[in-house]
C-alpha positions as CSV (number, residue, x, y, z in Angstrom):
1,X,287.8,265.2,74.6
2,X,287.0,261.4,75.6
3,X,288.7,260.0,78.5
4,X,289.6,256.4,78.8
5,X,288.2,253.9,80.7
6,X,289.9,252.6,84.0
7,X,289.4,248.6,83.8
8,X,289.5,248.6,79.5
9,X,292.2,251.7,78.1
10,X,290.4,251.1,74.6
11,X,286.9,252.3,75.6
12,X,286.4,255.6,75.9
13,X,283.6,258.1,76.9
14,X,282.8,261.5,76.6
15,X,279.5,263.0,78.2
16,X,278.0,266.3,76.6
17,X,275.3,268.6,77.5
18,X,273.1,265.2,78.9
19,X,274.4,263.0,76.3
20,X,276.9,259.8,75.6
21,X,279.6,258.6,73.5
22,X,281.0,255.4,73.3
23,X,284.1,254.8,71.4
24,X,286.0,250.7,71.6
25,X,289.0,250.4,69.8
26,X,290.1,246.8,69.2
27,X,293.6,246.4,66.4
28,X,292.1,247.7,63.3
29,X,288.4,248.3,64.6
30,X,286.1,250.9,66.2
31,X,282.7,250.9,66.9
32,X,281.0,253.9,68.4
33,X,277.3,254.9,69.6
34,X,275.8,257.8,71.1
35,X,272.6,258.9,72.7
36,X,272.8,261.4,70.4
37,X,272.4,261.0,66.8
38,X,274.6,264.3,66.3
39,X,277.3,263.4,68.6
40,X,277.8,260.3,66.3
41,X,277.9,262.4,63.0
42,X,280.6,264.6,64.2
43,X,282.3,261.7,66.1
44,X,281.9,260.0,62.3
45,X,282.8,263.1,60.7
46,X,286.0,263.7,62.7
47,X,287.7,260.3,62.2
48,X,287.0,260.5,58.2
49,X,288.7,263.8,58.4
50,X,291.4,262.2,60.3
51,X,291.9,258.3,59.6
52,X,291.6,256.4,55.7
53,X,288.4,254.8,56.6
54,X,286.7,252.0,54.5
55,X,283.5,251.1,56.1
56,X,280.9,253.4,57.9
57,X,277.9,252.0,58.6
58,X,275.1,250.0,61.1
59,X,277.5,247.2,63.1
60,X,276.7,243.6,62.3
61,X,279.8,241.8,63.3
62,X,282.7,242.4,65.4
63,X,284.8,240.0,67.2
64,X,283.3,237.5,65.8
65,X,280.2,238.4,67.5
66,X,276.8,239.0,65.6
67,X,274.9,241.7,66.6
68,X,271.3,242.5,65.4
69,X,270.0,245.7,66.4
70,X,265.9,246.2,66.4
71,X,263.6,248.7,68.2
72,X,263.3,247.0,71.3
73,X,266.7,246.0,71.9
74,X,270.2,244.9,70.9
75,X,270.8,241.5,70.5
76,X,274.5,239.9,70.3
77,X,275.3,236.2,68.9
């Protein structure tokens, strides 16, 4: 299970055998990353199975913000 955050409610975390998950929930939205590719599959996997979802995929906007993600860093606009 994740637990909340104490200063933001709508960011959660959950830590796993060494590894990270990230979850923000803003309205509508949710963007999530792990330090684990698998622990972001069956994050993915398990909201599908539980939530109408419409879009999956790499984040390039939210907020308003633009985020660009490359190999040596993440970069947000």
């Amino acid at each position: 299970m994740a637990s909340p955050g104490i200063v933001d409610t709508a960011l959660f975390k959950k830590a796993q055998k060494g590894y990270l998950l990230i979850i923000q929930i803003y309205v509508d939205g949710i963007i999530f990353g792990a330090t684990s590719k698998r622990m972001c599959k069956e994050f993915s996997k398990l909201m599908k199975g539980e939530f109408e979802m419409n879009m999956m995929s790499e984040l390039n906007f939210f907020l308003g913000l633009q985020i660009i993600q490359k190999d040596d860093g993440i970069f947000i606009h």
